[in-house]
C-alpha positions as CSV (number, residue, x, y, z in Angstrom):
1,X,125.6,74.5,72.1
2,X,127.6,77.0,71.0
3,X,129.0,80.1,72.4
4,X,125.8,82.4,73.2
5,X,126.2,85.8,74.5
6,X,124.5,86.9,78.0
7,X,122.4,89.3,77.4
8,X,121.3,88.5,73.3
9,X,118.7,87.5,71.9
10,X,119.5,83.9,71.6
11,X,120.2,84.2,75.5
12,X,117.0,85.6,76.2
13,X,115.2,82.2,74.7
14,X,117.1,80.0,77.5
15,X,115.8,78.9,80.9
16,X,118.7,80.8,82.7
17,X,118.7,81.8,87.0
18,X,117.5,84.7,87.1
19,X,114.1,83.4,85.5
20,X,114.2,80.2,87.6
21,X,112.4,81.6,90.5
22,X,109.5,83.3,88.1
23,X,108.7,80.5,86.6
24,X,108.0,78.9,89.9
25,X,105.8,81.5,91.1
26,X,108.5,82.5,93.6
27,X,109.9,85.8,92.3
28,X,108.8,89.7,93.5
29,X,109.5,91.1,90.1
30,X,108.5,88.8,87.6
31,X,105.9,86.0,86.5
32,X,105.3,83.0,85.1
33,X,103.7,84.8,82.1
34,X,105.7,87.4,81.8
35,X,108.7,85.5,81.5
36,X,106.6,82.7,79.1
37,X,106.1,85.9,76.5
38,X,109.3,87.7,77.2
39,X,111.5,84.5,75.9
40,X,109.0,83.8,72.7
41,X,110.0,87.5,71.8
42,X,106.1,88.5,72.0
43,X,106.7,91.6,74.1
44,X,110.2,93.2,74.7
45,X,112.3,92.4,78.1
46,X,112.3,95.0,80.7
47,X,115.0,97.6,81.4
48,X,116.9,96.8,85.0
49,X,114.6,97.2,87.8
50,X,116.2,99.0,91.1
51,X,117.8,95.9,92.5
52,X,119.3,94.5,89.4
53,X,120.7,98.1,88.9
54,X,121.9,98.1,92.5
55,X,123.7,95.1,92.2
56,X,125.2,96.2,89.1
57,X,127.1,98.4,91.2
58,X,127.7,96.9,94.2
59,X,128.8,93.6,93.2
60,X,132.2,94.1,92.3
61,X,132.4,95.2,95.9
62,X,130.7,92.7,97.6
63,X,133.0,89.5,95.5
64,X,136.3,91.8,96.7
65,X,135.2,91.4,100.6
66,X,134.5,87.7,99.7
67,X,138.0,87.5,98.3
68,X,139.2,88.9,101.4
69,X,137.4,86.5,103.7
70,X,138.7,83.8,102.3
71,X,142.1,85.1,101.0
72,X,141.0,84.3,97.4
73,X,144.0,84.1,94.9
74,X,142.6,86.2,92.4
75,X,144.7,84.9,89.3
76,X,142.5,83.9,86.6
77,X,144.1,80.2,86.9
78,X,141.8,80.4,90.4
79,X,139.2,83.0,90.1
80,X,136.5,83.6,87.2
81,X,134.1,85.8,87.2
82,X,130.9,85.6,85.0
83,X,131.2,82.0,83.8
84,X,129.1,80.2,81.7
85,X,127.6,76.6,81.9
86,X,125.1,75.0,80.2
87,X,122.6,72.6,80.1
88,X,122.0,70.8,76.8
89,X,120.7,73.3,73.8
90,X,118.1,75.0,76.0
91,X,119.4,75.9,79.7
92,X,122.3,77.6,81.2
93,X,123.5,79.6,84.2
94,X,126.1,82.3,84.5
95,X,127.0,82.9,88.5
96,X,128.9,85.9,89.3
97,X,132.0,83.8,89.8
98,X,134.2,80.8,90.3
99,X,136.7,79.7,92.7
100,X,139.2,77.0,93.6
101,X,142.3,76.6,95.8
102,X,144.0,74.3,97.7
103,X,142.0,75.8,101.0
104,X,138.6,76.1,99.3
105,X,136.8,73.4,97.1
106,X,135.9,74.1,93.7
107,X,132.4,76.9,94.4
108,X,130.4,79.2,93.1
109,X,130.2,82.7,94.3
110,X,126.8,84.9,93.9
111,X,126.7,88.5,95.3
112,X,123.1,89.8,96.6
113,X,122.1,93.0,98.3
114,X,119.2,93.6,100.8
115,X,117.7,97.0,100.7
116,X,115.7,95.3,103.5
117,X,116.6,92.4,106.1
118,X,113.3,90.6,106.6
119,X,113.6,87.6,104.2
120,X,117.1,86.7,105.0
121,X,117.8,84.5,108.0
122,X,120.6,84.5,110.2
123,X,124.4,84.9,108.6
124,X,126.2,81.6,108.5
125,X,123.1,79.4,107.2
126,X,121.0,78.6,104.1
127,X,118.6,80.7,105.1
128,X,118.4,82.6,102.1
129,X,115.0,84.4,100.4
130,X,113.3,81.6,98.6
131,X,113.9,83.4,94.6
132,X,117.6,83.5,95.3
133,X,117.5,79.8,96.9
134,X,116.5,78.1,93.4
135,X,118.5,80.6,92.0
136,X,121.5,79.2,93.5
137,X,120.5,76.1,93.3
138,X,119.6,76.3,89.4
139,X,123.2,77.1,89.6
140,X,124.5,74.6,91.3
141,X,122.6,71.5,89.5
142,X,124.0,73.2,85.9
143,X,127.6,74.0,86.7
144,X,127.8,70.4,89.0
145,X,129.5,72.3,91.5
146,X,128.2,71.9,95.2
147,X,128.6,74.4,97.3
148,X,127.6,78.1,96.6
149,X,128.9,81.3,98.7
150,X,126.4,83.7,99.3
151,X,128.1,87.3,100.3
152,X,125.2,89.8,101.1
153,X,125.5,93.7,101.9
154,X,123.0,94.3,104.4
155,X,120.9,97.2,104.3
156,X,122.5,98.2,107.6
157,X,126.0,98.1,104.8
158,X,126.9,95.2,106.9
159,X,128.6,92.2,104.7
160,X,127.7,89.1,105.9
161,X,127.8,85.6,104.5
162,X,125.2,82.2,103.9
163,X,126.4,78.8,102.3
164,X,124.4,76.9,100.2
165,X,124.8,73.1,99.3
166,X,123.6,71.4,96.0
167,X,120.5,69.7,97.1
168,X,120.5,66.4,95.8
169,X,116.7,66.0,96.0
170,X,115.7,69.4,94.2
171,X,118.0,69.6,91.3
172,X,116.7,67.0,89.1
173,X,112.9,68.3,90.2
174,X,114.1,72.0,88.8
175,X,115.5,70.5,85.9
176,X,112.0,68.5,85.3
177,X,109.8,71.4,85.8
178,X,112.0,74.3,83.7
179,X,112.2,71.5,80.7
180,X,108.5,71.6,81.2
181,X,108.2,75.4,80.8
182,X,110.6,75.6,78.0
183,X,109.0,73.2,75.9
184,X,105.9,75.1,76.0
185,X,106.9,77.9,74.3
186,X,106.7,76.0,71.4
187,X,103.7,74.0,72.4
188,X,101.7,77.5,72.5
189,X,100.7,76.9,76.5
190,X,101.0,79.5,78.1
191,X,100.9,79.8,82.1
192,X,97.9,80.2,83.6
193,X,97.1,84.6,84.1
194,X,97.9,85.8,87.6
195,X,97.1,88.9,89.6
196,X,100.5,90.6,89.2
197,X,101.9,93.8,88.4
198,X,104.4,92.1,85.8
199,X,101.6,89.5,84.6
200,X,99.1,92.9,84.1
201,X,102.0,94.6,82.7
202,X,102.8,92.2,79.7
203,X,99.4,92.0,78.9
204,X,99.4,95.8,78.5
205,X,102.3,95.4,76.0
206,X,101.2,92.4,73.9
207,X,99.4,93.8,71.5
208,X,99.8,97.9,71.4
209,X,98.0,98.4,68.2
210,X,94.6,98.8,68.5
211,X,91.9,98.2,65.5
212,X,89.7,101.0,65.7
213,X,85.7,100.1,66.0
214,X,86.3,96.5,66.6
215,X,84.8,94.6,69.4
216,X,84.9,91.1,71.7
217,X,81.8,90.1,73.5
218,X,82.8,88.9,77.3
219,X,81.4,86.0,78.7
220,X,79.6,87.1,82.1
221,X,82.6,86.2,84.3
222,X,85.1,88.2,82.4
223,X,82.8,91.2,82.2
224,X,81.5,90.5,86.1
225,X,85.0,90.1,87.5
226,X,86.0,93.6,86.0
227,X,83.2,95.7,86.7
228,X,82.9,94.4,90.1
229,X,86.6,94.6,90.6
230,X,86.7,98.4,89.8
231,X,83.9,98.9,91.9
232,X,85.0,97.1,95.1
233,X,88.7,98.3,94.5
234,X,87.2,102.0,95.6
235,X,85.8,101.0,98.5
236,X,88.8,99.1,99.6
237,X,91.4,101.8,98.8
238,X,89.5,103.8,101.2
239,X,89.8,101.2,104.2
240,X,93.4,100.4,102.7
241,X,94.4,104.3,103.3
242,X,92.3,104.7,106.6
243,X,93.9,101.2,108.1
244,X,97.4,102.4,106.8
245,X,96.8,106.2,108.8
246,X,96.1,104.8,111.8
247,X,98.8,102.5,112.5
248,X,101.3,105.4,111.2
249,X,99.6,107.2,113.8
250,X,100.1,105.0,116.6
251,X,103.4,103.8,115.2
252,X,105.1,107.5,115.5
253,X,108.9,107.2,115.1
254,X,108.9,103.7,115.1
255,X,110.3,101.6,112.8
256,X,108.4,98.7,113.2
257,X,105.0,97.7,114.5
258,X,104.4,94.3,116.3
259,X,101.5,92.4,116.9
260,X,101.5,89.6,119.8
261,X,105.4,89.7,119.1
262,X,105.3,89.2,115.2
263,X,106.5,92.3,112.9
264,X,103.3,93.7,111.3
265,X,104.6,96.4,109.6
266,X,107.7,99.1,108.9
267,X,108.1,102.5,108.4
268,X,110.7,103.4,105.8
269,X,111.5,107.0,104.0
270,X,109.9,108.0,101.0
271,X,111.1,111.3,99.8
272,X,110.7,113.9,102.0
273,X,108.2,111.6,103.9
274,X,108.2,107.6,104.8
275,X,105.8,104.9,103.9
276,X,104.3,101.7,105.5
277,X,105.4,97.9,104.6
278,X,102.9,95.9,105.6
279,X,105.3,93.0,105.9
280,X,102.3,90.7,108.8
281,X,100.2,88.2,107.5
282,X,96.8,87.1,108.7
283,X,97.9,83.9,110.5
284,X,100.2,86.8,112.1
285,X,96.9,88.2,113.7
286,X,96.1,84.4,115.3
287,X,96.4,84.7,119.2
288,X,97.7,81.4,121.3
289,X,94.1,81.6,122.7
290,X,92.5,81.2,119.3
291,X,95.0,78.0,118.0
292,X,94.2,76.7,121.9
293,X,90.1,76.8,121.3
């Protein structure tokens, strides 16, 4: 393949690692579906959300601290940043850097921010959110490099660092299942619709013109789910705002509520106010008396 351009269009039609962990269902931002019409070109790709603008900022930072860590020689001989590898005509992955010396083995570097600590696990391990896992890994299996540095800016502006090895076991199932979604953008399959913001959003942008006076007859599930939907999403806004106001209520300044020891919830700032995270989950809410009965 030759020389494509991060970034272009060309790019934009390649299984690459930032959509890795969408097409698995694994990402915050993006879906399956929005990612399955974003690189056919049916709907335009979205500006920089908030963390990929963050990082755009910070990483030069957070490689620099890496560098220091490890003493990193920073001639080019030994240190590139941005590099490119692919994967046959249709895959490829560009890590924020990579480094070799005599006191570290040929590795990747990838530089992540955490505007909140929850999904990370404890410095020093793998233990990494799940959509930059196959990230890394996605990484890993296309470069053929085996280890990965993981420098992270904490949102307490801590640095801190996770290693991650090349799993032999996943790479070849990645590979399998992204050769899977890329050939069906030409096989006109798309993924399956989900309940997500981005899923809901591409739909909203697929087709923006609309043909005045024309009409499509739902079937009684399409037209049932929706009506019901709408009419059930009032009543549950309600309970969803009540539930929310009285845990602020009992949380007062506290940044966290806990529930038989597990974190429920946080408070964070909002403006000139703060919100509530609900971060708990209902297995969360399951006592030891209840797994005992």
């Amino acid at each position: 393949m030759g020389v494509v351009k991060p970034g272009s269009l060309e790019w934009n039609r390649l299984i690459t690692a930032s959509k890795v962990a969408a097409i698995l269902g694994l990402s915050p931002w993006e879906s399956q579906r929005s990612v399955w019409h974003t690189m056919r070109g049916d709907v335009q790709r979205d500006e920089a959300n908030e963390v990929q603008r963050r990082g755009h900022y910070l990483e030069p930072a957070i490689l620099a601290w890496w560098r220091d860590q490890h003493d990193a020689d920073t001639d080019p001989f030994h240190w590139r940043e941005r590099p490119t590898y692919t994967l046959g005509d249709w895959a490829a992955a560009t890590p924020d850097a990579q480094y070799e010396d005599r006191a570290v083995d040929r590795c990747l570097v990838e530089a992540k921010s955490a505007a909140y600590d929850d999904d990370w696990g404890d410095p020093g391990t793998d233990a990494i959110p799940d959509y930059y896992l196959v990230q890394v890994q996605w990484q890993l299996h296309v470069s053929g490099i085996r280890r990965c540095y993981v420098p992270v800016l904490t949102s307490r502006l801590r640095f801190v660092e996770y290693v991650v090895d090349y799993d032999e076991a996943t790479g070849p199932l990645l590979e399998a299942r992204m050769r899977e979604f890329y050939d069906s953008l030409s096989a006109d399959m798309p993924p399956p619709l989900d309940g997500s913001v981005a899923t809901f959003q591409t739909m909203r942008k697929l087709h923006p013109d609309i043909e005045r006076g024309e009409s499509v007859e739902l079937d009684q599930d399409a037209a049932g789910a929706l009506v019901y939907a709408v009419e059930n999403l009032k009543h549950w806004e309600g309970r969803d705002r009540l539930a929310r106001s009285t845990v602020l209520d009992l949380m007062g300044r506290a940044q966290y509520a806990t529930y038989d020891g597990a974190r429920i919830a946080r408070r964070q700032p909002r403006g000139d106010a703060v919100t509530i995270v609900v971060t708990g989950k209902p297995e969360d809410l399951v006592t030891i008396e209840e797994e005992s009965a």
